[in-house]
ZAZATI-340174 format. One record per residue (C-alpha): residue number from 1; y, x, z. Coordinates in steps of 0.05 Angstrom, whole numbers, plus 32768, in hexadecimal, padded with zeros to 4 digits. Example, Ala and Ser with C-alpha at 12.3 -4.5 7.8 and 13.67 -1.06 7.14 Angstrom:
2
ATOM     k     c2     c1     c3
ATOM     1   7FA6   80F6   809C
ATOM     2   7FEB   8111   808F
***
This chain:
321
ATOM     k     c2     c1     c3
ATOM     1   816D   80F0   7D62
ATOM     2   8143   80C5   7D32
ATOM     3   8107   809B   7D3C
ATOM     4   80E5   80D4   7D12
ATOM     5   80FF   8105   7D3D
ATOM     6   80F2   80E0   7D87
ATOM     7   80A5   80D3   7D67
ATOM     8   8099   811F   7D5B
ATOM     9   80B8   812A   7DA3
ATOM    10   8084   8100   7DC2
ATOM    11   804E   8110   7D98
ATOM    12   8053   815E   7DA1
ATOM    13   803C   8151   7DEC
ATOM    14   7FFE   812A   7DDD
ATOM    15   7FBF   815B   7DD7
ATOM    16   7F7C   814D   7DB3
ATOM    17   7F4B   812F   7DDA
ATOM    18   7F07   8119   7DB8
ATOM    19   7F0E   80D3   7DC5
ATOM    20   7F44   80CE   7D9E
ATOM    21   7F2F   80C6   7D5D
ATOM    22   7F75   80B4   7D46
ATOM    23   7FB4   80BC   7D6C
ATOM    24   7FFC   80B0   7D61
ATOM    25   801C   80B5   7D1D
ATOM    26   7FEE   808C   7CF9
ATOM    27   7FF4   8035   7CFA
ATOM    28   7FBC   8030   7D2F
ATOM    29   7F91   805B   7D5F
ATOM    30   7F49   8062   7D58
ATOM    31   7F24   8071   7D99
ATOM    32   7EE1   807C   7DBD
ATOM    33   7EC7   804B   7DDD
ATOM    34   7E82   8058   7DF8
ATOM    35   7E52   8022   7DF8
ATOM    36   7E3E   8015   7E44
ATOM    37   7E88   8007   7E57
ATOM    38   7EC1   7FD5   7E53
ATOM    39   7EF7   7FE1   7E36
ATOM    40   7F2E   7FCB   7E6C
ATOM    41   7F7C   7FBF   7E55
ATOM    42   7FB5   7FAC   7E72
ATOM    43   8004   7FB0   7E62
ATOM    44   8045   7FB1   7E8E
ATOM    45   8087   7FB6   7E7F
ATOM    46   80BF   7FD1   7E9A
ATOM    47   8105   7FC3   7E99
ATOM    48   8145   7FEC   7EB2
ATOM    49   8169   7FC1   7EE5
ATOM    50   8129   7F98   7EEA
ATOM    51   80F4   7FC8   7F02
ATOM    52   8117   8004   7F11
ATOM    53   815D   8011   7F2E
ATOM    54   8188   8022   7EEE
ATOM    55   8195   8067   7F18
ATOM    56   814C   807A   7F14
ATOM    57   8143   80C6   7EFB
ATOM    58   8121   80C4   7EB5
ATOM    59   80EC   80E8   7ECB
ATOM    60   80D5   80B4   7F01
ATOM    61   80DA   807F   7ED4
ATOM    62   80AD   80A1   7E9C
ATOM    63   807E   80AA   7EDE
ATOM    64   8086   8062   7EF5
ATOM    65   807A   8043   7EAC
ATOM    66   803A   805D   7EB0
ATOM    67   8024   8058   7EF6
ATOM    68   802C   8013   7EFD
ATOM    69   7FF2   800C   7EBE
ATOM    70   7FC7   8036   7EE3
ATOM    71   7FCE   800A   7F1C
ATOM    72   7FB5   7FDC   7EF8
ATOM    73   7F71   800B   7EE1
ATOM    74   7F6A   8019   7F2A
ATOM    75   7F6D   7FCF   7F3A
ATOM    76   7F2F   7FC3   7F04
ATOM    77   7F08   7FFB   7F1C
ATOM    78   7F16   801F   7EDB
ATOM    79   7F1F   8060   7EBE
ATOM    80   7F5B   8060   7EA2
ATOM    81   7F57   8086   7E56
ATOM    82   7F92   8076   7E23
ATOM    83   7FD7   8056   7E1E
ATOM    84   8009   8043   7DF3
ATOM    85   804D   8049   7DF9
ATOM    86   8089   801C   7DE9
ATOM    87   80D0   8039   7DF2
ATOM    88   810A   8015   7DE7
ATOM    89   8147   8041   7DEE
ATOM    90   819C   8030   7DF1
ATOM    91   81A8   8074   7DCE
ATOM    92   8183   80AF   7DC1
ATOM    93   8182   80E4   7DF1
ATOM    94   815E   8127   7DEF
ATOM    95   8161   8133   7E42
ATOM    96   8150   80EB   7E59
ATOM    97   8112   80EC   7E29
ATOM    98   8101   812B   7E3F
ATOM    99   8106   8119   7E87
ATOM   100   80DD   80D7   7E7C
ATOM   101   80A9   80FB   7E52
ATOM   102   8099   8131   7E89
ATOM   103   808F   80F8   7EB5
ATOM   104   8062   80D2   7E8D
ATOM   105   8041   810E   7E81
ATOM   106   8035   8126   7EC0
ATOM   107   8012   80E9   7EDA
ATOM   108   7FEC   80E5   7E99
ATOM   109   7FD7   811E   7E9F
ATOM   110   7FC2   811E   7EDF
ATOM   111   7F96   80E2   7ED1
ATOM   112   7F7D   80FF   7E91
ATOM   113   7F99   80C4   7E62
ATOM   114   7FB1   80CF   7E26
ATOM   115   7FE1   80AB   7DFA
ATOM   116   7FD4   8096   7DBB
ATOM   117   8008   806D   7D97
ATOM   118   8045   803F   7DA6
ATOM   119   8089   8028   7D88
ATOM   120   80C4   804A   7D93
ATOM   121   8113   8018   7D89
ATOM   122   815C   8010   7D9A
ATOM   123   8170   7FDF   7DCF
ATOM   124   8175   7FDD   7E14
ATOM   125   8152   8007   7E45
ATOM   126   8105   7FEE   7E4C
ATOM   127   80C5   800B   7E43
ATOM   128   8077   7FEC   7E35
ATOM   129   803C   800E   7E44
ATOM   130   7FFA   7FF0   7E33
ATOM   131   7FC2   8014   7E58
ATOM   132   7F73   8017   7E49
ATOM   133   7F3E   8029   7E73
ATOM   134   7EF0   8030   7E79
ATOM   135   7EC9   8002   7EA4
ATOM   136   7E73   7FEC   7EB0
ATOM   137   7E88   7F9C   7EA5
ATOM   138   7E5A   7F8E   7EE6
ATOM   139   7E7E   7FC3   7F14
ATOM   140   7ECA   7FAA   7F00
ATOM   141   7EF1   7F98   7F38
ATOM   142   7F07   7F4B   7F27
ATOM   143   7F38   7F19   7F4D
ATOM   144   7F0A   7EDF   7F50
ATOM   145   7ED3   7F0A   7F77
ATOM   146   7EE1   7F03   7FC1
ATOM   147   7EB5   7EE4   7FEB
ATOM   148   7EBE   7EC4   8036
ATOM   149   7EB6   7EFC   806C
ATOM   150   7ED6   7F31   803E
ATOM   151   7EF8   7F68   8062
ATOM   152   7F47   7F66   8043
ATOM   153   7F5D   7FB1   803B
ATOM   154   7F92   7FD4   801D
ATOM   155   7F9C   801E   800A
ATOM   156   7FD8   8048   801F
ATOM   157   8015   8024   8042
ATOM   158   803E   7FE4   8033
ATOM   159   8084   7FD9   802A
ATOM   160   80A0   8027   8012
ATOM   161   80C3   8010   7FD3
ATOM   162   80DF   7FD4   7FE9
ATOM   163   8103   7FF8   801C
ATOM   164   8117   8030   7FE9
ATOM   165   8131   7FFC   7FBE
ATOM   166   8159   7FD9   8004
ATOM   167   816B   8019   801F
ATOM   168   81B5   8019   802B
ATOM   169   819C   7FD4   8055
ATOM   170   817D   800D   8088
ATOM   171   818C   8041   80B3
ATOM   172   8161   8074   8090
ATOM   173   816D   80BA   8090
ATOM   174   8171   80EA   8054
ATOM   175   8130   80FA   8057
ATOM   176   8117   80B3   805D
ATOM   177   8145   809C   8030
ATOM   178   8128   80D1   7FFD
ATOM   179   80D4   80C1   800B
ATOM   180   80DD   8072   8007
ATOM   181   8109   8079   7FC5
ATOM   182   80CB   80A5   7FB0
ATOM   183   809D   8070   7FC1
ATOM   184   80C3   8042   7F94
ATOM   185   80D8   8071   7F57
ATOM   186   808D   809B   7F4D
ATOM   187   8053   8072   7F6C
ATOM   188   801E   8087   7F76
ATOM   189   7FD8   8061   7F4D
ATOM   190   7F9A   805B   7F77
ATOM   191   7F6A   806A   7F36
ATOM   192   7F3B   8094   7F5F
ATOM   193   7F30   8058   7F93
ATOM   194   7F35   8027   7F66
ATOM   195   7EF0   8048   7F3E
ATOM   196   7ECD   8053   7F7E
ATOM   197   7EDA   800E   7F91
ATOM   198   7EBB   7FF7   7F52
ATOM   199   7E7B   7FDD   7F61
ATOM   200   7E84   7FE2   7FA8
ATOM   201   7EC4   7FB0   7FBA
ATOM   202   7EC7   7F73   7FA3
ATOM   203   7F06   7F50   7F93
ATOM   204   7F41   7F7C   7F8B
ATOM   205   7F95   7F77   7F67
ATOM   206   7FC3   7FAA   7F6A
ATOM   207   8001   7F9F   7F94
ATOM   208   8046   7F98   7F68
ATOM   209   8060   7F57   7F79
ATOM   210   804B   7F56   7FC8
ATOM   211   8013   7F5B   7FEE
ATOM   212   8017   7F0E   8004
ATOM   213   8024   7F02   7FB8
ATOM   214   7FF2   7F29   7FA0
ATOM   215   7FBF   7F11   7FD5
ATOM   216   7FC2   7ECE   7FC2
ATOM   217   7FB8   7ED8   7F71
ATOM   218   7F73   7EF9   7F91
ATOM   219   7F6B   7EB9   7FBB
ATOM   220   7F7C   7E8B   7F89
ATOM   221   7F4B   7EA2   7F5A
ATOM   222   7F10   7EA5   7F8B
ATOM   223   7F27   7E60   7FAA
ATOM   224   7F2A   7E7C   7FEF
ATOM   225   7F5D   7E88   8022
ATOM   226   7F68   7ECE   805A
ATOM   227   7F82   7EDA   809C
ATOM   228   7FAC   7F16   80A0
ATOM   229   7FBC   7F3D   80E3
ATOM   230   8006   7F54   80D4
ATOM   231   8005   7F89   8109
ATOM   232   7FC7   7FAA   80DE
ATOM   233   7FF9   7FB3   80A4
ATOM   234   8004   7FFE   8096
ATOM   235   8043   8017   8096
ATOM   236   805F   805F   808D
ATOM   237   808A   808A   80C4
ATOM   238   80C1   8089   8093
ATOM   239   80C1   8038   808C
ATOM   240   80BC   8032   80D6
ATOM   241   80FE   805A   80E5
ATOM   242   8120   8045   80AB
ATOM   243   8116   7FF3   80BE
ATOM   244   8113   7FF1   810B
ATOM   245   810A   7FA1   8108
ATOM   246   80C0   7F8E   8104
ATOM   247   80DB   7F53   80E7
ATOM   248   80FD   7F77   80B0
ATOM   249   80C1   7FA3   80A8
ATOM   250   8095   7F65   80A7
ATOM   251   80BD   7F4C   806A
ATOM   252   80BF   7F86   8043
ATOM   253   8076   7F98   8046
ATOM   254   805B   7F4E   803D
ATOM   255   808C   7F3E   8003
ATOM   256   80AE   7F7F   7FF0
ATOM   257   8081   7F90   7FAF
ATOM   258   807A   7FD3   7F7D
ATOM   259   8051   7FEA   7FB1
ATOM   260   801E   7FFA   7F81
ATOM   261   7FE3   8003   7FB0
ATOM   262   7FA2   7FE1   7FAC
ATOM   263   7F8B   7FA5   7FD7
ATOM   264   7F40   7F99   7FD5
ATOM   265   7F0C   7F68   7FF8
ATOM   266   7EC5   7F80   8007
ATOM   267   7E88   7F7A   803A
ATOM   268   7E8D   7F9F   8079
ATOM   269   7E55   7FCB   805B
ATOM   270   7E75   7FDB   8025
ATOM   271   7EBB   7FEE   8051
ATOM   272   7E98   8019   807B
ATOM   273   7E7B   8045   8039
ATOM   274   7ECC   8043   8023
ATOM   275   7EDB   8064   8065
ATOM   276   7EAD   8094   805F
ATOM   277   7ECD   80AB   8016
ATOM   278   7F16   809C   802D
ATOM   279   7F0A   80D2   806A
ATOM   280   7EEC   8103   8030
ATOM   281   7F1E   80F5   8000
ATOM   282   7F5C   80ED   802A
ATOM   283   7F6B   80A1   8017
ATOM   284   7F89   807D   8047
ATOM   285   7F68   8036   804C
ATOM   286   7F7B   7FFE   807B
ATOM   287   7F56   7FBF   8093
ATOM   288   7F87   7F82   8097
ATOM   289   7F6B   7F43   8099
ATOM   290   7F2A   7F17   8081
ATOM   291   7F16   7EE8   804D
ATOM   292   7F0C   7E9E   8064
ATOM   293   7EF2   7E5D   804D
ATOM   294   7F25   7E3D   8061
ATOM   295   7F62   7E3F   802A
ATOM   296   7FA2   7E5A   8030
ATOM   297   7FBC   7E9D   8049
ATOM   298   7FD1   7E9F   8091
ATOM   299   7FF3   7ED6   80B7
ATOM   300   7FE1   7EE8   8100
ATOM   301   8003   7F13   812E
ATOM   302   7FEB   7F0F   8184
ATOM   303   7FBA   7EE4   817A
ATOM   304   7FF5   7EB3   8156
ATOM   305   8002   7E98   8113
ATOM   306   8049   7EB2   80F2
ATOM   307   806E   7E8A   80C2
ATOM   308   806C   7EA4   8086
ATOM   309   80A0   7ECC   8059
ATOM   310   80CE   7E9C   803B
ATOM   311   80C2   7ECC   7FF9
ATOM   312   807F   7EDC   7FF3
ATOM   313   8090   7F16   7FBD
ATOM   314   80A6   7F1B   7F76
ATOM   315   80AF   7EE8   7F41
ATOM   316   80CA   7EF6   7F01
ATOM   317   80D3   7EB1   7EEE
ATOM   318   80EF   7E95   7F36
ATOM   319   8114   7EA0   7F7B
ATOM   320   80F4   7EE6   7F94
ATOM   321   810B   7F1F   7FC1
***
């Protein structure tokens, strides 16, 4: 297979859209962009051995490459529109290409985003999306925007991958051996939250490296500090009898990363309209701690404060879990 031939393969599943003025096969894309919005754009890549298990089924890593982008929209508040795709490949090969695209595909699909150019090489294993999305500038959902007496939430439940990634360190069974490796391989992007939360939450990040990690880039920014009540953490049936030591559990959900759910701070007026459309829409929200003047992040648990982890998540450039 040629670089010809892998181009026409990717380019047969892309489908008009109007938007598009110009999509792949020309040196640039030319897109809509409407006037009233911002355009939002953001870029991750992944790497095999890095940020997925070399192991990983083709098609969940075509699904993770662009999942973890449109974590990223959701975190913003925006609506996530086009991408671009950069695949570098070992060899060519018809069935894992096939297998990532329907995974790519089906999440893009899904969220309506279409792709519109990329670079295709030889090398080893790693793949670049570049995502961009549609946001009102005074509704995007910013780091530097908490304020003191914020409600801390987070969507869905903590510490899933990291466990799927741990596993054989558990006693899970085959079934939750196969849900928390799903939680790891296919998140799952928040982008419907993430726009209702847009003018409505205030400070918000996407959790990849940890939720202590990713807390503090959101405290950092907004020069404040929390209090988080570690019993308040969500955590799913399947993490709870796969890691019987709270302790253990404790770790993996405060430091574990790729969770790729949203954390947000907002006024307790503002939480209680987010209930109201999490019980309509099914979301599963959680309360965990509070914003304070006081600096620093601090973890309570019976009225105590817990150490905390000695790893408070991922660092590509240093000692993390």
């Amino acid at each position: 297979m040629g670089e010809f031939d892998l181009i026409a393969r990717i380019r047969a599943r892309c489908l008009p859209r109007p938007d598009v003025l110009l999509g792949i096969g020309d040196d640039a894309a030319l897109l809509h962009v409407p006037s009233n919005c911002a355009l939002c754009v953001s870029v991750d890549t992944l790497i095999a051995g890095v940020h997925f298990p070399r192991d990983t089924a083709a098609y969940s890593v075509g699904w993770k490459a662009l999942a973890v982008n449109l974590s990223d929209m959701a975190a913003m508040g925006a609506k996530p529109m086009w991408a671009t795709l950069a695949l570098t490949l070992p060899e060519p090969d018809y069935a894992w290409l096939d297998g990532f695209l329907d995974g790519f595909f089906a999440l893009a699909q899904a969220e309506a985003v279409a792709l519109v150019g990329g670079d295709t090489t030889r090398g080893p294993l790693s793949i670049t999306v570049t995502i961009h999305g549609l946001v009102a500038a005074a509704k995007a959902l910013r780091r530097d925007a908490a304020r003191v007496g914020d409600v801390i939430a987070v969507s869905g439940t903590l510490g899933d991958a990291a466990a799927g990634l741990r596993i054989d360190q558990f006693s899970a069974s085959g079934g939750d051996h196969a849900y928390l490796r799903s939680r790891l391989d296919c998140p799952t992007p928040r982008v419907a939250l993430g726009q209702f939360l847009a003018g409505r939450a205030r400070a918000a990040v996407d959790i990849s490296d940890g939720l202590l990690a990713d807390l503090q880039h959101v405290l950092s920014a907004s020069g404040l500090g929390a209090d988080i009540e570690v019993d308040a953490l969500p955590s799913s049936e399947a993490l709870r009898e796969a890691v019987v030591n709270p302790h253990d559990r404790t770790q993996l959900q405060c430091s574990g990363g790729d969770d790729y759910e949203l954390l947000f701070t907002l006024s307790i007026e503002a939480w209680q309209e987010v209930c109201a459309e999490a019980e309509r829409q099914a979301w599963q929200v959680t309360v965990i701690g509070r914003v304070s003047a006081d600096t620093g992040l601090r973890l309570w648990q019976d009225g105590k404060q817990k150490a905390l982890p000695d790893t408070a998540g991922w660092n590509h450039f240093g000692d993390s879990s």
